[in-house]
C-alpha positions in Angstrom: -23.0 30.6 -10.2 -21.4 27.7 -8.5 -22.8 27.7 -5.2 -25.9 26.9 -7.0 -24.9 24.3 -9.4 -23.3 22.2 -6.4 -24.3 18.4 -5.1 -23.4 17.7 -1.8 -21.8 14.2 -2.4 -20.1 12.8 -5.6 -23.2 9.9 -5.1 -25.7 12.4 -5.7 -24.6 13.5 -9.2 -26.5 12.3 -12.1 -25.4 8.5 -13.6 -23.4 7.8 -10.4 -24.4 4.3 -9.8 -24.2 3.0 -13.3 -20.3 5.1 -13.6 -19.5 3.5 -10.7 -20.8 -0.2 -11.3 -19.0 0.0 -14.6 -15.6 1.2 -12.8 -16.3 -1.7 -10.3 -17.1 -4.5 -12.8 -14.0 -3.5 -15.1 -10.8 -2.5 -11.9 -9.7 -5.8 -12.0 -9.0 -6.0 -15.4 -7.2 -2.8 -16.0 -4.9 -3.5 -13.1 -4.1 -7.2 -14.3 -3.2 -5.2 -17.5 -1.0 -2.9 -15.7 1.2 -6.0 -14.8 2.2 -6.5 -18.7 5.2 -5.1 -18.2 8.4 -7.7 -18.4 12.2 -6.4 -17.2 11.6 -5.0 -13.3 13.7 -7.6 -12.0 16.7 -7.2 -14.3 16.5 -3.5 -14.5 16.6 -2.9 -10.6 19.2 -5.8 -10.2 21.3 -3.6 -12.7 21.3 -0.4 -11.5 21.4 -1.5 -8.3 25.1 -3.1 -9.1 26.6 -0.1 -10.3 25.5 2.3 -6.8 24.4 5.9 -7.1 26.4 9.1 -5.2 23.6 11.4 -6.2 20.0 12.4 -7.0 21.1 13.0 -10.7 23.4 9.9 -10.8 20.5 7.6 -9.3 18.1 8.9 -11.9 20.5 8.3 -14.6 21.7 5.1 -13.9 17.9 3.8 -13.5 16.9 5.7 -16.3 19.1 3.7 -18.4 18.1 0.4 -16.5 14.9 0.8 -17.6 15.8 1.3 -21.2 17.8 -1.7 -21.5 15.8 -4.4 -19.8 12.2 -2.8 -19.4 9.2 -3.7 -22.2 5.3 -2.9 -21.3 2.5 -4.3 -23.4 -0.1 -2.1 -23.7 -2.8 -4.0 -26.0 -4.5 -6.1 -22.5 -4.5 -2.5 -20.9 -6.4 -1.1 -24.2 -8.1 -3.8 -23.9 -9.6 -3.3 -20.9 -10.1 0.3 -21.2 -11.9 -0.3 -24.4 -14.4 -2.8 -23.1 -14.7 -0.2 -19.8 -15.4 2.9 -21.8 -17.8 1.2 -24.2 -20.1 -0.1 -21.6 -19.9 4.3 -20.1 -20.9 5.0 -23.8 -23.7 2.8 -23.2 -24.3 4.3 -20.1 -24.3 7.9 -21.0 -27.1 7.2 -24.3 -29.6 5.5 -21.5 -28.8 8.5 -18.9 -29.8 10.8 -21.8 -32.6 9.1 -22.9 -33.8 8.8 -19.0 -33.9 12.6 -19.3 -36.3 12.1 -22.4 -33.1 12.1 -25.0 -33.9 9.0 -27.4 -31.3 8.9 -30.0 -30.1 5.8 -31.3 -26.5 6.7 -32.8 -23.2 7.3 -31.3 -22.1 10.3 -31.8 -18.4 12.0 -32.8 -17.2 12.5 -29.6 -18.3 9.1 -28.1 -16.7 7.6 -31.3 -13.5 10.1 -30.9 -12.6 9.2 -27.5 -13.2 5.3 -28.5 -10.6 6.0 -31.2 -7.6 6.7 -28.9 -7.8 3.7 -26.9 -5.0 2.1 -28.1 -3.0 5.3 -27.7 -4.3 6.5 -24.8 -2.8 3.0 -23.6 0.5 3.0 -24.8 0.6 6.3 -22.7 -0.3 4.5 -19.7 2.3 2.0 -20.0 5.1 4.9 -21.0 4.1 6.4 -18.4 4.9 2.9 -16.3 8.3 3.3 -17.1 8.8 6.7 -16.2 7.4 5.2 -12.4 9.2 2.3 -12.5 12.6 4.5 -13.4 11.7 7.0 -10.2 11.1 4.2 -7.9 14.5 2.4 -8.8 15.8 6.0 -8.6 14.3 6.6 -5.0 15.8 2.8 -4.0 19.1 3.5 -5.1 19.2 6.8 -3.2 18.0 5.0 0.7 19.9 1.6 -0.1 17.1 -0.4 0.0 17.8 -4.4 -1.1 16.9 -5.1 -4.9 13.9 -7.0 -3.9 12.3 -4.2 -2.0 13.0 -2.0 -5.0 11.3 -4.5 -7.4 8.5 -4.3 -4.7 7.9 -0.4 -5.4 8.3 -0.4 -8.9 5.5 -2.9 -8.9 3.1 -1.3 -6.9 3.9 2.3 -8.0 3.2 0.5 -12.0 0.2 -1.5 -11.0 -1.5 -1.0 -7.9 -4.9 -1.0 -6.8 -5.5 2.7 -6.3 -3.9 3.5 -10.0 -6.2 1.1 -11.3 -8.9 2.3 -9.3 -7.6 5.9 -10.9 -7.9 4.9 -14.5 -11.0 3.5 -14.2 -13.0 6.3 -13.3 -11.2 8.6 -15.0 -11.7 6.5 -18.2 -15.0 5.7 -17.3 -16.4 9.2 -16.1 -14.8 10.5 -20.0 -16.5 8.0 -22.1 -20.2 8.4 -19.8 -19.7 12.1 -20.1 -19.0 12.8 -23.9 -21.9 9.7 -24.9 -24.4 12.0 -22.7 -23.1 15.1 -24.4 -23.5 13.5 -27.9 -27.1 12.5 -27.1 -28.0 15.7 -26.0 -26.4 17.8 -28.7 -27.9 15.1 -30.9 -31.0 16.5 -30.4 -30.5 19.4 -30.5 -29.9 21.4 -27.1 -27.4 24.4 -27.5 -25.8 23.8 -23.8 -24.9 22.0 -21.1 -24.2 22.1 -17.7 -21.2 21.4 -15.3 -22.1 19.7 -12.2 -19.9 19.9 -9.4 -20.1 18.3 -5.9 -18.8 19.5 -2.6 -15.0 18.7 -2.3 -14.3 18.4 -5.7 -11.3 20.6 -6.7 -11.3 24.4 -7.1 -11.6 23.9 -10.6 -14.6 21.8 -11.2 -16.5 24.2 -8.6 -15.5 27.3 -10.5 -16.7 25.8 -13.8 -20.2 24.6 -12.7 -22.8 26.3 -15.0 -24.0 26.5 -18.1 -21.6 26.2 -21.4 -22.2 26.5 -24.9 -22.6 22.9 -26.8 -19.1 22.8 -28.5 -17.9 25.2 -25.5 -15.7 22.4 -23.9 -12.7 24.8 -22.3 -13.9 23.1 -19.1 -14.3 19.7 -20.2 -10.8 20.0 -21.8 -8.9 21.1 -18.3 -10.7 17.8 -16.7 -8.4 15.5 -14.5 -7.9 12.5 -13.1 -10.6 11.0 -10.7 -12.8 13.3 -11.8 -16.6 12.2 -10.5 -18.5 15.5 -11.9 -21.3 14.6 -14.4 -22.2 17.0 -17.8 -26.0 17.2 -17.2 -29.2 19.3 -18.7 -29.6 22.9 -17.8 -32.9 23.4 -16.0 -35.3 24.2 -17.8 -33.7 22.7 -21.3 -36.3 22.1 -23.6 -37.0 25.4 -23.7 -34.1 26.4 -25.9 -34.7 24.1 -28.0 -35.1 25.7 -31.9 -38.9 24.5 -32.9 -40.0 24.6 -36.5 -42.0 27.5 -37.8 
């Protein structure tokens, strides 16, 4: 089933252009956010006073660094993931009406993943800390001077590529769920996973058709994800008519 339901480059799948101009228009943003986090310098000039003999000592030692002197914001990040995910809602109702879907609400799940913004943000930048603890960690280990360790922990809390990575994986979410409202919205009873070559084993094994609240493989997405919830050929076909 698959082999079938395969496009040969991420740029061929439905909504590509506009997921991508959205992701474009909104990486800068997210990864200025990514730097509200105050502390690096004091926690790495910390642990790197006290010396590590060990893996588990290092780890300790910049564990607690981080603890002391470490703080992350994560209301610009929210921010910006907000404003990023409400223009893919946007972008998944005029995908669905492209395909003929015209419905003028947002739906649960559009509204659902707008919801955890703020959390999904504070996740993020726990989740900063938890780099910034391994990089200080790794430092430690090699001797490297404290201001190449404060180097690391910045780029491993807000580089370019983790932006880039939040982006689309934020923005690939929020298109994919709008289009899935619209579509159930209106009444279709499935949907269909649509894979590219060189996506992961995964995303190729789950191409095909699923049930409308069947979302065992939307749930096991990941990051970077680029595949695109579309119509099943031949849709309106299943769709209930009145007697």
């Amino acid at each position: 089933m698959g082999e079938a339901l395969v496009k040969a480059r991420a740029e061929d799948l439905p909504g590509y252009p506009q997921r991508k101009a959205i992701e474009d228009k909104h990486r800068s943003a997210i990864r200025r956010a990514l730097e509200a986090v105050s502390g690096v310098s004091r926690a790495v000039s910390q642990a790197h006073a006290q010396g590590a003999d060990s893996p588990d000592h290092a780890q300790a030692i910049a564990q607690h660094a981080v603890t002391q002197n470490m703080s992350a914001d994560s209301r610009p990040l929210a921010q910006a993931i907000g404003s990023a995910m409400q223009d893919a809602v946007q972008a998944g109702a005029d995908r669905a009406a492209a395909d003929g879907v015209a419905i003028s609400t947002t739906g649960s799940r559009s509204t659902g993943i707008l919801g955890s913004v703020d959390s999904g943000a504070q996740q993020i930048m726990q989740n900063s800390m938890t780099r910034a603890a391994a990089k200080i960690a790794e430092g430690l280990l090699i001797g490297k001077a404290v201001e190449d360790i404060t180097s690391d922990v910045m780029d491993a809390i807000a580089s370019d590529s983790r932006a880039d990575m939040i982006a689309v994986t934020q923005v690939n979410i929020a298109e994919n769920l709008s289009y899935l409202d619209q579509i159930g919205m209106a009444g279709y009873p499935q949907w269909e996973w649509l894979a590219y070559e060189g996506a992961c084993d995964y995303c190729e094994e789950a191409s095909g058709l699923h049930a409308l609240d069947d979302l065992s493989a939307w749930n096991d997405r990941h990051p970077n994800c680029r595949c695109a919830i579309v119509l099943p050929e031949n849709a309106n076909d299943t769709i209930p008519t009145e007697e």
